[in-house]
N, C-alpha and C positions, 0 to 999 in steps of 0.2 A: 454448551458451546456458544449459545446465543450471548450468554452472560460474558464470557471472554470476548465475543466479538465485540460488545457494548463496550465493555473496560478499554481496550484497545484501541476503538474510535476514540474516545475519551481522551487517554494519551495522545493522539496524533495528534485532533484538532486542538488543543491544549497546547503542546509546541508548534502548532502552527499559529494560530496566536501572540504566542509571543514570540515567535519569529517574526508575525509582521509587526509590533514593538520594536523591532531591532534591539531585543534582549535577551537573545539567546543563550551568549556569553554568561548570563548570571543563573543559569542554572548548573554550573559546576563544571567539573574536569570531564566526566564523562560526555556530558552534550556539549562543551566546548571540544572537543578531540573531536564529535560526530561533525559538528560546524564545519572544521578544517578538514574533514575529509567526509563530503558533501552527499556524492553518490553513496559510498557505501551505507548513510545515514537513512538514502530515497530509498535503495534498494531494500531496506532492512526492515523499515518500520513501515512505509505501504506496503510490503511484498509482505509481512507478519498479516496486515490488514485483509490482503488478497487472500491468504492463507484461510484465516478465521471467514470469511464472506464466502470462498469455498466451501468448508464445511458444513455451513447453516444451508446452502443455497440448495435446491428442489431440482426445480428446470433446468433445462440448457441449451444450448444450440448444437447443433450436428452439422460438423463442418467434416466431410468423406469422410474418414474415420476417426475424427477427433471430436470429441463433448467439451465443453467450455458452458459452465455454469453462464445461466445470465444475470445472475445478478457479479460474476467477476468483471464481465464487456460493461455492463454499468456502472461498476467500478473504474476503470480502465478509462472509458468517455471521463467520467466526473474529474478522475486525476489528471488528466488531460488538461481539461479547460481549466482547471484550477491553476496548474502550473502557466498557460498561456496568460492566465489574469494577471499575471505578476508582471507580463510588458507594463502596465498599468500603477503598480505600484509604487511608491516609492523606498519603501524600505526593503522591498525585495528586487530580483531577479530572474527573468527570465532566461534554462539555460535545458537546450537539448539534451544537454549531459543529463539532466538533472530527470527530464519527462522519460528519457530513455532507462533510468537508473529503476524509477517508477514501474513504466509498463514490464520492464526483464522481472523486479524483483514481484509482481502479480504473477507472472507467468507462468516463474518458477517455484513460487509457494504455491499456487493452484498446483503444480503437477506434482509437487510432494501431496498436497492434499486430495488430492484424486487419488494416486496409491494409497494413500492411508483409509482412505473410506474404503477402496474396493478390497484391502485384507479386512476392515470390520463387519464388513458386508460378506465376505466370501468365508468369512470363520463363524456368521450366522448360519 
């Protein structure tokens, strides 16, 4: 699973990259369709991210009765301030849509990946 997570960062920070090139477009139909419909891109490919950083992750925090891995909230701060960087950028964009697309699609791959561990763990 670590090795999927690794690969995975690999992709993101890779289109992000050349996101901030303002070259998005040249990498074909597929990531030009994701470009044009923006969130669905955030939610998909960090919340894939969130997913894999669940899995590997140990610790957590205990929120009454809810666990949230922490290396997910380190995830979560990090996508944060990185989307906030882009006020700064010039070939990007800073867009609530977009941070909001992020933290939903972390929250909802963790909660898939929280049931997924506890039937591999409860079939142990």
């Amino acid at each position: 699973m670590a090795a999927l997570l690794g690969t995975w960062l690999l992709v993101v920070i890779s289109i992000h990259i050349i996101a901030d090139q303002g070259k998005i477009s040249s990498l074909g139909s597929t990531i030009s369709y994701l470009s044009t419909h923006d969130e669905l891109a955030h939610f998909t490919l960090i919340g894939l991210l969130g997913f894999f950083v669940s899995m590997v992750s140990v610790s957590q925090f205990h929120i009454g009765r809810f666990a949230i891995p922490k290396l997910v909230v380190l995830l979560m701060v990090v996508v944060t301030i990185e989307e906030t960087t882009q006020l700064w950028r010039p070939m990007r964009g800073f867009s609530f849509y977009d941070m909001s697309a992020n933290l939903l699609g972390i929250l909802s791959f963790n909660f898939i990946a929280s049931r997924l561990k506890s039937r591999i763990f409860d079939a142990v």
